[in-house]
C-alpha positions as CSV (number, residue, x, y, z in Angstrom):
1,X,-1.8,29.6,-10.2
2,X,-2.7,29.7,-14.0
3,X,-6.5,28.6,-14.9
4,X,-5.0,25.4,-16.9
5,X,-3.7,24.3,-13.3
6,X,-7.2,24.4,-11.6
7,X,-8.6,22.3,-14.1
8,X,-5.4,19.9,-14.0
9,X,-5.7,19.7,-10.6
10,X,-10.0,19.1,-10.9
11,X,-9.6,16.1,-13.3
12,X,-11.0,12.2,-13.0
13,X,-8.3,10.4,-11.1
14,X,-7.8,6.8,-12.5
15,X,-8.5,3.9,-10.2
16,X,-6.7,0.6,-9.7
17,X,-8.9,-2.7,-8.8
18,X,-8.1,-4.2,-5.8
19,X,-8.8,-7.4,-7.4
20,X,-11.6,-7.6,-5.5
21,X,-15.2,-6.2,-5.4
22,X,-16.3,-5.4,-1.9
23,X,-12.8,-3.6,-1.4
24,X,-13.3,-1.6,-4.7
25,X,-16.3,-0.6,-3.4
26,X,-15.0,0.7,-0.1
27,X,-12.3,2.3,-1.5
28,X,-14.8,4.0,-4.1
29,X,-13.2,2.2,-7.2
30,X,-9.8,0.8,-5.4
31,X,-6.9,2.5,-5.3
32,X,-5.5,6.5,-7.1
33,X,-3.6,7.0,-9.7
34,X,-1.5,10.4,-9.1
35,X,-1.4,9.6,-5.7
36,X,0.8,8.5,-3.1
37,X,-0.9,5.3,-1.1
38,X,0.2,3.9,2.6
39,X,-0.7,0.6,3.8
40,X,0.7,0.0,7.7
41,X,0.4,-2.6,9.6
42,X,2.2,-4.9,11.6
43,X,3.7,-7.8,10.4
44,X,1.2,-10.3,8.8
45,X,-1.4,-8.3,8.8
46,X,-1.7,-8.2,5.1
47,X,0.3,-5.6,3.7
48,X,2.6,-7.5,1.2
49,X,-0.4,-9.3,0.3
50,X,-2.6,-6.8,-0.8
51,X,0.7,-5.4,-2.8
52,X,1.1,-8.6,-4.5
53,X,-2.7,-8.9,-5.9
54,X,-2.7,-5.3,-6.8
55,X,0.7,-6.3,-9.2
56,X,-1.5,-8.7,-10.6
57,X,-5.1,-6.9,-11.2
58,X,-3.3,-3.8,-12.4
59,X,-3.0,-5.9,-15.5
60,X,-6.8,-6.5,-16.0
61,X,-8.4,-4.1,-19.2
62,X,-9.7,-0.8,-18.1
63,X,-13.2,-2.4,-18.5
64,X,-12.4,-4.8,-15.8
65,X,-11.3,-2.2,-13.3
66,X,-7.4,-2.4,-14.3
67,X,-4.9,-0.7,-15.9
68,X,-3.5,-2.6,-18.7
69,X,-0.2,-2.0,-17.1
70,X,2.9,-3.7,-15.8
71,X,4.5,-2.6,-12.5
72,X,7.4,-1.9,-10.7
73,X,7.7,-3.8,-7.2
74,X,10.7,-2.3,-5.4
75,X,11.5,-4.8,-2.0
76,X,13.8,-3.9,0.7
77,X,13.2,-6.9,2.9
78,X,14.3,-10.2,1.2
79,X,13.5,-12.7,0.0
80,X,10.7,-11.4,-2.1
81,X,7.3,-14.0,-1.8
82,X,7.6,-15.3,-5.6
83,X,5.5,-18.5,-4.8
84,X,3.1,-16.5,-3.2
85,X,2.9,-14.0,-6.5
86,X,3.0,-17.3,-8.7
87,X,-0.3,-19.0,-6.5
88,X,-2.0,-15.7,-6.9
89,X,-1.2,-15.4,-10.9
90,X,-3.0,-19.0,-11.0
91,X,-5.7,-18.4,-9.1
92,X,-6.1,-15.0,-11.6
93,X,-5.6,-16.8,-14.4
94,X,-8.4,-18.9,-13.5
95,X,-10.8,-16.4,-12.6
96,X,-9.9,-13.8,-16.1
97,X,-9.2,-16.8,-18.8
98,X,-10.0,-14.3,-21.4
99,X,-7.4,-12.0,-20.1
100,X,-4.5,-14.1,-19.5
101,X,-4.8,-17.1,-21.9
102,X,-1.8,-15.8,-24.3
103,X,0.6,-14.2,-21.7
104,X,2.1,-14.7,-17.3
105,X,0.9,-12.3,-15.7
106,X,4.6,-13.1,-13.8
107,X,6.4,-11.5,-17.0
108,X,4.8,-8.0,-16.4
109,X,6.1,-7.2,-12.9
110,X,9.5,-5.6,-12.6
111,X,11.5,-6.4,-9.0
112,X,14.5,-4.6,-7.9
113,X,15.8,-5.0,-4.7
114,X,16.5,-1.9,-2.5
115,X,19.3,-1.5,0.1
116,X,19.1,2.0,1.7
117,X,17.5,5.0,1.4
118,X,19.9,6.5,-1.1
119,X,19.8,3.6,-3.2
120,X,15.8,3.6,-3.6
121,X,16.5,7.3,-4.2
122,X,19.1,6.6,-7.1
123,X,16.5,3.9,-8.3
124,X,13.4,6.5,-7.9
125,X,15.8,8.8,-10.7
126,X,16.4,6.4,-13.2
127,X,12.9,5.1,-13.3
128,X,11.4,8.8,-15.0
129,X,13.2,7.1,-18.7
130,X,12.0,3.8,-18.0
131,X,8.5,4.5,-17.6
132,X,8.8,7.0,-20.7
133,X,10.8,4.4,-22.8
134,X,7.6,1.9,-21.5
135,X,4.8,4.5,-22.1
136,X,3.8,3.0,-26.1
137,X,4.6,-0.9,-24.8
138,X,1.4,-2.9,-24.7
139,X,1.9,-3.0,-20.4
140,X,3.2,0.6,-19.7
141,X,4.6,0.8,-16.4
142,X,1.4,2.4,-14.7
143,X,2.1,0.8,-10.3
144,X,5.0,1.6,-8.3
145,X,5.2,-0.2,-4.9
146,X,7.6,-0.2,-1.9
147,X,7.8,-2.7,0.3
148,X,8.4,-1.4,2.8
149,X,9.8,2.2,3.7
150,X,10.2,1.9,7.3
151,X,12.9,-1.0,6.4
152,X,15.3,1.7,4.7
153,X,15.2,4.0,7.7
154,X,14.6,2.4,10.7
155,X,18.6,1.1,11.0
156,X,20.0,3.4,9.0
157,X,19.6,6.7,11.1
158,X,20.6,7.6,15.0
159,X,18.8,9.7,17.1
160,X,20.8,12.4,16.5
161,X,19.7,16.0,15.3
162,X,21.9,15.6,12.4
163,X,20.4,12.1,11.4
164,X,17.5,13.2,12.2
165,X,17.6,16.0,9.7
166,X,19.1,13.8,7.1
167,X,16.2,11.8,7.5
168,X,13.7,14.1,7.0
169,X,15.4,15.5,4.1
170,X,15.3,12.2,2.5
171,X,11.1,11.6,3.2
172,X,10.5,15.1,1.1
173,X,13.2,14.2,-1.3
174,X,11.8,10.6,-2.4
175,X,8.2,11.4,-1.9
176,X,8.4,14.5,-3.8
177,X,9.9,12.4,-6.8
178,X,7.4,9.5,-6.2
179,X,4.7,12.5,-6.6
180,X,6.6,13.4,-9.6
181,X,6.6,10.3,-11.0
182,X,2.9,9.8,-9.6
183,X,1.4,13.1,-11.5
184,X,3.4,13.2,-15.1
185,X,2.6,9.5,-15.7
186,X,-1.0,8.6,-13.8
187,X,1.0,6.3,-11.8
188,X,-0.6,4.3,-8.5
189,X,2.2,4.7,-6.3
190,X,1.6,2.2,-2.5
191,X,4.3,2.3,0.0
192,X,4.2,0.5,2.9
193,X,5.0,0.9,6.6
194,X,5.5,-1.0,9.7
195,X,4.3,0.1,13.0
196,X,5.9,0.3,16.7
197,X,4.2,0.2,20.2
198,X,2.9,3.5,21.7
199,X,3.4,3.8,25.5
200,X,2.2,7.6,25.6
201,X,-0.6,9.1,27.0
202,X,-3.3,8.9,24.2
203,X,-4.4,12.9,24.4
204,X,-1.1,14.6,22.8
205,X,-0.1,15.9,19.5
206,X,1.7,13.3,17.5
207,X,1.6,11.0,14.4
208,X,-1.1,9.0,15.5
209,X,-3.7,11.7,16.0
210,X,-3.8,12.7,12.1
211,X,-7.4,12.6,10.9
212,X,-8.3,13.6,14.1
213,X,-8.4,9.6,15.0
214,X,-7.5,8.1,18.6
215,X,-5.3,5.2,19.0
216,X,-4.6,2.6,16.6
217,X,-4.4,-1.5,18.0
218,X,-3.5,-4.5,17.0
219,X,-3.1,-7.8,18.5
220,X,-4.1,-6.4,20.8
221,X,-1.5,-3.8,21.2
222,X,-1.6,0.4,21.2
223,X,0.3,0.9,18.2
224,X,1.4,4.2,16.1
225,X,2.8,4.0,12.6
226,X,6.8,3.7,11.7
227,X,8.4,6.9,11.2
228,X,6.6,9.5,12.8
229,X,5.1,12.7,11.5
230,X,7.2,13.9,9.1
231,X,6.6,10.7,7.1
232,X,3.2,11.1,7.4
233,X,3.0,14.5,5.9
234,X,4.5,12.7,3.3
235,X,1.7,10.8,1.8
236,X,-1.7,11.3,0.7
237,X,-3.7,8.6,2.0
238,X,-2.8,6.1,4.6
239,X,-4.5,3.1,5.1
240,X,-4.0,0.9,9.0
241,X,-4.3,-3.0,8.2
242,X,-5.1,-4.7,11.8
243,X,-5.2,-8.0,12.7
244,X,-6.4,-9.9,16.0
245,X,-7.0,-13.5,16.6
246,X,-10.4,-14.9,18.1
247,X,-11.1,-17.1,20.0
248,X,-14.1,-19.2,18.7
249,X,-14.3,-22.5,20.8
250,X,-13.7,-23.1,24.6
251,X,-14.0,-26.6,25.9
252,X,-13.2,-27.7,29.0
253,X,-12.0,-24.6,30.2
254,X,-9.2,-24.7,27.5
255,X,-9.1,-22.4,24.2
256,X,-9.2,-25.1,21.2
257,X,-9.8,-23.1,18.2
258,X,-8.8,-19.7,17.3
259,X,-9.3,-17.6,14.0
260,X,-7.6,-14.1,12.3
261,X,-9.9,-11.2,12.1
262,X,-8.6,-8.7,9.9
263,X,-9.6,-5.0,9.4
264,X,-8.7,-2.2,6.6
265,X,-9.2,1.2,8.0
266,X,-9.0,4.4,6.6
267,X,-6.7,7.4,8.8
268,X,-6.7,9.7,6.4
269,X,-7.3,10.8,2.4
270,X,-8.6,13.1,0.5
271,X,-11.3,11.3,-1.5
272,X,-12.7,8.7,1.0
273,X,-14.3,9.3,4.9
274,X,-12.8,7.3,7.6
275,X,-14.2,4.1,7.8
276,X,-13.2,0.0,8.1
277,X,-13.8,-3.2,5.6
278,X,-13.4,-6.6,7.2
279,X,-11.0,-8.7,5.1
280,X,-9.7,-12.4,4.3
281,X,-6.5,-13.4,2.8
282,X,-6.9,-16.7,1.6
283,X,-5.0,-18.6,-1.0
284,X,-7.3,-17.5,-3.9
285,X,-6.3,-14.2,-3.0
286,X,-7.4,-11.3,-0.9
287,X,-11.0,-11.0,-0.2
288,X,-13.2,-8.0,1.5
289,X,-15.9,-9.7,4.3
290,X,-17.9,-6.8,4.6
291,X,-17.5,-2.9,5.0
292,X,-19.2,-0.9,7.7
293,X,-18.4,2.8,8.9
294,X,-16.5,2.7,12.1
295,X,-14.6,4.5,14.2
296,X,-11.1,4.2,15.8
């Protein structure tokens, strides 16, 4: 390795706001640039939504915690949330008038739908001269987000060696251009991932145990994350969204009010210890309750 590569390697890495504070805070400024970021989590647990503020606050001036930067949003399960997006741009809009009184924040967010694993492959090659042709643009593409991985791969493949080696080839093939992509251009590049029950015994080598953590629930179930090890190695830092539903009033013997509790976890990274935040997703937007160490 040359002495220009150590320092490369030793330099500030860029942060992307959460949008929010208390998040920021656990995530010691929000989210890398020139890395690759997981979110998994079950379904409604909070993954798309935390995708669809972070399209949103990447466009806030550095000052603020942002970017200054447009993004790409590629989605592989349909129909993408647009309302959703266009609730959270007001309730932006209201909260950053100075930022947002002369443009939508709507009109700097790219979709693309993606099909298959090849085709967000094809995609991830085209996108190295679109982000160079966008580098001088006011917004220069700066946030790449899949939503969600596990949705290319999960039909797509048997449990076959040979799929099973085609598979793996393709992980290391489109991470290794998303790092690409992630390193030449200071790029905040979150993927997400779904999760599927675990029924084995808790004490074995498998995906679940990286960062030395035990098992992962929700909803009360024992749950591991979508795509097994190889995917994992993958990444850089994965964060587990859980969800579980509490029940806050009991009269008469029946349940009459329930509420949804959701925690932010980190398994694994290289910058931050493992730890949880409490958080809310409400219809201003996502919202950090409070963040406390904790273990798994």
């Amino acid at each position: 390795m040359k002495p220009e590569n150590l320092i490369q390697s030793h330099r500030i890495t860029q942060k992307c706001t959460t949008g929010c504070p208390i998040l920021d805070r656990f995530l010691a400024g929000g989210l890398s640039c020139n890395s690759l970021t997981e979110l998994v989590g079950e379904s409604s647990s909070g993954k798309t939504q935390i995708c669809l503020q972070l399209l949103i606050s990447a466009q806030l001036p550095i000052s603020l915690g942002g970017l200054s930067a447009a993004s790409l949003y590629l989605c592989s399960e349909l129909p993408f949330p647009f309302r959703r997006l266009q609730q959270l741009s007001v309730s932006f809009r209201s909260a950053y008038p100075q930022v947002f009184s002369s443009y939508d924040p709507c009109d700097n967010i790219f979709v693309e739908a993606v099909h298959s694993a090849d085709h967000l492959f094809d995609n991830l090659l085209k996108f190295d001269s679109l982000i160079s042709k966008n580098s001088s643009a006011q917004f220069p593409v700066k946030v790449i987000i899949i939503d969600s991985i596990a949705a290319l791969f999960r039909s797509e493949f048997d449990n076959t060696p040979s799929d099973l080696k085609r598979r793996s080839s393709l992980f290391f093939k489109i991470s290794s251009k998303l790092k690409y992509l992630a390193n030449r251009y200071d790029l905040a590049v979150v993927i997400t991932n779904q999760v599927v029950d675990y029924v084995a015994s808790s004490d074995g080598m498998n995906g679940l145990r990286i960062g030395n953590l035990g098992c992962l629930y929700s909803s009360g179930r024992r749950i591991c994350p979508a795509l097994g090890l190889s995917w994992a190695n993958c990444v850089n830092s994965r964060l587990f969204l859980a969800r579980n539903d509490e029940i806050i009033d009991h009269r008469d013997g029946f349940e009459q009010r329930s509420r949804t509790r959701r925690h932010l976890y980190i398994i694994f990274s290289p910058y931050l210890p493992e730890s949880s935040c409490e958080f809310a997703v409400l219809r201003e937007g996502v919202s950090g309750v409070q963040a406390t160490s904790c273990q798994i």
